[in-house]
N, C-alpha and C positions, 0 to 999 in steps of 0.2 A: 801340280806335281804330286805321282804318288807316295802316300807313305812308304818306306820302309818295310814296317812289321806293322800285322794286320792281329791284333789282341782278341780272341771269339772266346765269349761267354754264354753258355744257358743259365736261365736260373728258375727255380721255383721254389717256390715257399721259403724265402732265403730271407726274410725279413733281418734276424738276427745279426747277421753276420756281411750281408752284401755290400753296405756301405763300407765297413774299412776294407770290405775285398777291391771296392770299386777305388778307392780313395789309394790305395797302396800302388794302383796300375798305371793313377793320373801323376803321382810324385816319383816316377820315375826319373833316372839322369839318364834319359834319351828322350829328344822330341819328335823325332820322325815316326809315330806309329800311328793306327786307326783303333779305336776302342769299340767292337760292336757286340754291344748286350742283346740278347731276346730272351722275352720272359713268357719261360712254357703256358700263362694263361694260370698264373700263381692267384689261389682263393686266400691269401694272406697281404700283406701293405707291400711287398717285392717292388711291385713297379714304382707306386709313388713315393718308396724310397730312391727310387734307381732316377726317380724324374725329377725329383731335385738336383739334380748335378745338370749345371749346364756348361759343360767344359768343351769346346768346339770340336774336340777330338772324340766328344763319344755319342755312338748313333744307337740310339733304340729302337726296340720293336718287340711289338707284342703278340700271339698267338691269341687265336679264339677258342682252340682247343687244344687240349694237352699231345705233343707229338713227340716226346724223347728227346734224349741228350742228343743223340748221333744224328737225327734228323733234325737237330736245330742245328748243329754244327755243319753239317752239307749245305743249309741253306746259306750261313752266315759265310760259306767258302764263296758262293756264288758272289755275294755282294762284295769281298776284302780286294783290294787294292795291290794291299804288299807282298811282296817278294819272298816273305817270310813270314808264316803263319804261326804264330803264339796262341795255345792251347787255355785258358785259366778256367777256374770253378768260382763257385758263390763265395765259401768257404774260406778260401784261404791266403794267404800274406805272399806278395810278391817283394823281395827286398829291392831297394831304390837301385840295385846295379844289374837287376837281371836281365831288360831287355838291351841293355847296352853291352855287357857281356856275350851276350847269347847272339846279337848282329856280329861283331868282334866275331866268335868261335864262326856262323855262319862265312863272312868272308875272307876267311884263312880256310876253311872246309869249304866249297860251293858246291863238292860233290855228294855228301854225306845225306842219305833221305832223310831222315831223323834224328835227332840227339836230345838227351835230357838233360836236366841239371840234377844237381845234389839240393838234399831236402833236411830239415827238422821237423820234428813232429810237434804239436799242439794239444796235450793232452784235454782230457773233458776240464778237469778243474782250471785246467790256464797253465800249467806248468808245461817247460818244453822236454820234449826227449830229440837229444842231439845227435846227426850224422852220424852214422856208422862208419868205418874206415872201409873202402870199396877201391880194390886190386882191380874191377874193370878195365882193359884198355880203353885211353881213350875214342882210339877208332876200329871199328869191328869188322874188317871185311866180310861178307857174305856168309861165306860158310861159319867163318869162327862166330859172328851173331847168332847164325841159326843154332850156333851148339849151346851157346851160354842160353839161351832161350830155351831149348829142350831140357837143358839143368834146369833153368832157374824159373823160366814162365816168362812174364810180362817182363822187360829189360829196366822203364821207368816205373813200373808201379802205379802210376796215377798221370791224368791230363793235364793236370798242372805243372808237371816238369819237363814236359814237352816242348821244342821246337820242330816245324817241318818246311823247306824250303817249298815253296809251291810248284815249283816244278817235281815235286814228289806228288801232287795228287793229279799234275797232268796227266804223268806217266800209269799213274794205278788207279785213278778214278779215288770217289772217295771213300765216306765210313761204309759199312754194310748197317743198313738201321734196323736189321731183325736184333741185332746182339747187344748181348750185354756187353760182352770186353771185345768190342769192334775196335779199342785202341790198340789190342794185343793183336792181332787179327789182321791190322791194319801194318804195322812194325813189320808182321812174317810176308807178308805181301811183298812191303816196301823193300826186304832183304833179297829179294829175288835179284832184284835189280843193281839195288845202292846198299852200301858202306852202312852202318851207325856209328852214331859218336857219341860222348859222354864229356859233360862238362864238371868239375870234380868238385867246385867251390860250388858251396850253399846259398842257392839264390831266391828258394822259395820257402814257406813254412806250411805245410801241411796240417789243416785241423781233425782229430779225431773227435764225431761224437753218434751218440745213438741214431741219427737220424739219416746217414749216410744211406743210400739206397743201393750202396753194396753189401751194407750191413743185414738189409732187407729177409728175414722169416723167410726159407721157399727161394732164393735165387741162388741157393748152392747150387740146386738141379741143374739149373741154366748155367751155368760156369762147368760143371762139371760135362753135359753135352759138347758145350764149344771148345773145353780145354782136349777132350780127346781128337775133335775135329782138328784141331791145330795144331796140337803134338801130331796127330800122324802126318801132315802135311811138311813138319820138319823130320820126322822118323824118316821118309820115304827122300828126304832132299839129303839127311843126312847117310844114310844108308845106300839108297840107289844112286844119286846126282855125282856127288862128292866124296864117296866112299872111308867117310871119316869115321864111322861107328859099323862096328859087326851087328848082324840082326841081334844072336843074342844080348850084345852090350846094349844094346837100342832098348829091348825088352825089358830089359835088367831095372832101366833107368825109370822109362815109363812105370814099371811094377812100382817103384817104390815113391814117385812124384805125384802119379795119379792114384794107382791101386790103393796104396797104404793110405795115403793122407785124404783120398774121398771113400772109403771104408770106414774109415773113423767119422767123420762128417758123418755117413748114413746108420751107423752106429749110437750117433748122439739121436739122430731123431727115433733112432730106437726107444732111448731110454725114456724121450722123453713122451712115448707113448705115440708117436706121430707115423705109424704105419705106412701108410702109404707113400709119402714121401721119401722115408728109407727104400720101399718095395719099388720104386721108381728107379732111385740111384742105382740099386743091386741089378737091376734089368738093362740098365746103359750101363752101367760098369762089364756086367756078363760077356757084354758083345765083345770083346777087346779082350779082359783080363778073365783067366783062373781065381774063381772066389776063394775054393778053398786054401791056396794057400797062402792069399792076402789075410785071411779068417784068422787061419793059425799063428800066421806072422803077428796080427792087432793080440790074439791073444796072449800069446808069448811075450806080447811087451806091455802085458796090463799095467804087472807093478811098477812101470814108469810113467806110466800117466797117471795126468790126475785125473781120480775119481773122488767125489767126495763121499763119505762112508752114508751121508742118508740116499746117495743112488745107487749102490753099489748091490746093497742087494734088492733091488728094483731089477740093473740090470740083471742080474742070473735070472730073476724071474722070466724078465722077456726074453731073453737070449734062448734059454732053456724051452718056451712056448714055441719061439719062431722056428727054430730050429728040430721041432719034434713035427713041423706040419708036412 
């Protein structure tokens, strides 16, 4: 008989942290699911941490070369079982009631293509930062997702608070494995079609620390390519399809979601002397937004950010070089 929920993991280099990730999924209060790990091919102990469990529910598998999240995760789609596909990371804490909840929300929703749960944070030192309070509904018909989306971005934030009924990847196929935020990517796809949902209680715990490869030197660029790629994809649904936003309101938004908040971004690699990867952002920024009046706007709001005073006059130096070329 099949499971349930089909639980997919990548992991690499996760020695740290993977067993109480792995231990937190097996003491769950639901027993119908499948647990299947693959380990990107980790030069760290990942696996022969992961190969001491030998719990009947969890299937491993290891990689000979390193292939990415999203292409481990397509694969691990091929092999799942369940009816309902649970997202998790190396990283982080699944509370004992989430896969029982999240089946529960799935069969009172059977329509819904995705929905996430509510999260706590895990700071570096071990301390938590708590749930924010989230007015989300909890179900988002088509348009009104694509709108909180074009607000806000990615709706769950992270893979780990993800559920997707598998007839959502029937219908859209699965990750795109060039991308970084193919979970974002993946959501505005799935809105074409299906509903989202939001589950309001905190069922998972999210760990922050340096080593996240979203944190990664250099993958702003990449986010900020894909996030215009997917902003306009909801620009043109929200605009043309559903005629929920005026172009200028559409523009308005975009200017201050993308322009302002990836100007500052390429701004920092200004200061910190990193040219070309500013000169990069500014060139895919270009295509889409007016620099100078994101320029004016970041400067206008200097004295609200923070600068610390030994960069500060760093930047007018570069600011004032880039600018006279």
């Amino acid at each position: 008989m099949n499971p349930n929920i089909s639980v997919l993991m990548s992991v690499y280099n996760g020695e740290k942290y993977v067993a109480e990730s792995i231990r937190s999924v097996l003491e769950q209060d639901f027993d119908s699911f499948e647990f299947l790990i693959i380990d990107d091919n980790s030069s760290d102990r990942t696996f022969g941490k992961i190969s001491e469990f030998t719990d009947y529910r969890l299937s491993l598998y290891k990689n000979q070369t390193n292939q990415g999240l999203f292409s481990n995760l397509n694969r691990l789609l091929e092999e799942a079982r369940g009816s309902l596909i649970k997202l998790w990371s190396q990283d982080d804490i699944m509370l004992r009631q989430c896969l029982k909840k999240g089946w529960r929300f799935f069969e009172e929703h059977p329509d819904v293509g995705y929905y996430y749960v509510n999260c706590n944070w895990i700071k570096k030192d071990g301390t938590k930062l708590l749930a924010k309070p989230d007015s989300t509904p909890l179900i988002l018909e088509p348009p009104l997702a694509d709108y909180y989306c074009f607000l806000h971005g990615n709706l769950s934030a992270n893979i780990s608070n993800l559920f997707y009924p598998r007839t959502t990847f029937d219908k859209i196929g699965g990750f795109k494995e060039s991308y970084i935020s193919a979970d974002f990517d993946f959501a505005v796809r799935a809105q074409q079609y299906f509903s989202a949902g939001r589950i309001p209680e905190v069922l998972v715990e999210l760990r922050q620390h340096s080593r996240q490869w979203s944190l990664a030197d250099g993958v702003v660029i990449d986010f900020l390519r894909e996030d215009i790629e997917i902003s306009m994809i909801l620009y043109n649904r929200l605009v043309s399809l559903y005629g929920k936003l005026t172009p200028y309101d559409a523009d308005a938004i975009l200017f201050k979601k993308l322009g302002v908040n990836y100007f500052h971004a390429a701004m920092k690699y200004l200061i910190k002397g990193k040219f070309s990867r500013a000169l990069r952002m500014f060139e895919l920024m270009k295509k889409r937004f007016p620099l100078t009046p994101i320029a004016m706007n970041w400067i206008r709001n200097l004295p609200y950010r923070v600068v610390r005073t030994s960069q500060y006059a760093r930047f007018q130096s570069v600011l004032s070089n880039f600018c006279s070329r």
